[in-house]
C-alpha positions as CSV (number, residue, x, y, z in Angstrom):
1,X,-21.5,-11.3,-16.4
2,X,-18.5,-10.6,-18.6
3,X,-15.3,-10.4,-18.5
4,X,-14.0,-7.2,-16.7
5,X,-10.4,-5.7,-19.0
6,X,-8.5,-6.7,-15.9
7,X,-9.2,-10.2,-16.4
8,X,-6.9,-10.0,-19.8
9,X,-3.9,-9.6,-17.4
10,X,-1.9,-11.6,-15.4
11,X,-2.6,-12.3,-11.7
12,X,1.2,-10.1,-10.8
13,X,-0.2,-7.7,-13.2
14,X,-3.6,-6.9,-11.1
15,X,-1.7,-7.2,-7.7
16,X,1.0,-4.7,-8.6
17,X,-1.6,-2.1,-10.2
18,X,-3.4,-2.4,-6.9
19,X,-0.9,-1.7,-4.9
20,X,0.4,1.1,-7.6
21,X,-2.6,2.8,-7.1
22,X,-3.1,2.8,-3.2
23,X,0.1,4.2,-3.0
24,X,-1.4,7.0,-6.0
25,X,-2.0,9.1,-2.7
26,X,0.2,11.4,-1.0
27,X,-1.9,10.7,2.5
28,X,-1.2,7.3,2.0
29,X,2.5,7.4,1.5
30,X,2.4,9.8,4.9
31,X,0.5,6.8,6.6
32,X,3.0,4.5,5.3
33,X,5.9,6.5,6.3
34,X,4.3,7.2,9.7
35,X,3.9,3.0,9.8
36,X,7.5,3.0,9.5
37,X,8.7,5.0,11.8
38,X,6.6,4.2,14.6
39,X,6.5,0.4,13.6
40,X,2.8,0.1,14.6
41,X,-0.6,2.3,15.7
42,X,-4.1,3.0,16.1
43,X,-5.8,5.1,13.7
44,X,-5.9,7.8,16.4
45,X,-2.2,8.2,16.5
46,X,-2.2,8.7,12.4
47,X,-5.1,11.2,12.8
48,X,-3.1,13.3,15.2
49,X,0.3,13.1,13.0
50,X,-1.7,13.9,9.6
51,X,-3.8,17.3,8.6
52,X,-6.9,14.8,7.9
53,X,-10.3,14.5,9.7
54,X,-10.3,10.8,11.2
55,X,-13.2,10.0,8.5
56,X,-11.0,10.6,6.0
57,X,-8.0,8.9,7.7
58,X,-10.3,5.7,8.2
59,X,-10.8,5.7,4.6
60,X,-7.2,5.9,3.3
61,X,-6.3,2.8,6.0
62,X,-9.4,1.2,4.2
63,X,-7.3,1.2,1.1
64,X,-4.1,0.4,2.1
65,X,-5.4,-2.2,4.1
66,X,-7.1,-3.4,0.2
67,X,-4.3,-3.9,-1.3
68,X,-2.6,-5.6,1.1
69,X,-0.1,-2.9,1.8
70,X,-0.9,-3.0,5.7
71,X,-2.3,-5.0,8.2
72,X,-4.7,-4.8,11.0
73,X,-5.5,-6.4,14.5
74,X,-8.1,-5.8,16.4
75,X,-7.1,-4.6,20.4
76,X,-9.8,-4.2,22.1
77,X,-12.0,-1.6,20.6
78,X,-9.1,-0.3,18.3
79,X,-7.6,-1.4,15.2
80,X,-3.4,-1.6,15.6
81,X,-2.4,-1.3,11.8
82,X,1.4,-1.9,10.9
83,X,3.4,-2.3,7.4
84,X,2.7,-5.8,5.4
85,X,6.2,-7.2,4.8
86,X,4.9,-9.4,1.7
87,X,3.7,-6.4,-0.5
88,X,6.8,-4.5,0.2
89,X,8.7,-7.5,-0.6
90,X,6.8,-7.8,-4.0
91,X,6.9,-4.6,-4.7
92,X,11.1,-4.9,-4.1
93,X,11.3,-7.6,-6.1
94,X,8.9,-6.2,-9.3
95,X,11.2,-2.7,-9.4
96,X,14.2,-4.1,-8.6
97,X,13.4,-7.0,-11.4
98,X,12.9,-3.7,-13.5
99,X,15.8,-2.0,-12.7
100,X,18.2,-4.6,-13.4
101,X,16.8,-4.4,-17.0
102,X,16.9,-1.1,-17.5
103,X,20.1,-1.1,-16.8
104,X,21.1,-4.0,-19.1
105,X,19.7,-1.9,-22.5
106,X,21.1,0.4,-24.5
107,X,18.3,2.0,-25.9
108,X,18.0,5.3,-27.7
């Protein structure tokens, strides 16, 4: 099979875009900011704090869980899901990387 046009990128490149776009959801920024403040949970405890049908919730976790955004261990019959330090910390240093440019130009 060919070549796919995310294979013309760089390896960074394809890991921040995945991460970019599991975060393209505003359920998934609640689950995140939920992961936060409760440090860690079962997807019961996200269903309850979110308007979403646990279907729905499972899926989103699914995704985050993708991209490497959170992790999961299994307790029991239960998955216990908490924030993935290394993604944040990629994603701290690509903006922050970013920032520090954009604020060396002088541009227009």
């Amino acid at each position: 099979m060919g070549a796919t046009k995310t294979d013309f990128f760089t390896e960074k490149q394809n890991q921040i875009a995945t991460i970019a776009k599991a975060l393209g959801h505003p359920a998934r920024i609640a689950i995140i900011e939920y992961l936060l403040k409760v440090n860690e949970c079962i997807c019961g405890d996200i269903v309850n704090e979110l308007p979403l049908a646990q279907p729905t919730v499972s899926q989103h976790l699914k995704e985050l869980k993708n991209a490497g955004l959170i992790k999961g261990n299994i307790e029991g019959n239960k998955i216990c899901y908490c924030i993935n330090e290394m993604s944040f910390e990629t994603l701290t240093t690509y903006f922050g990387n970013i920032i520090s440019t954009v604020k060396k130009q002088n541009c227009c």
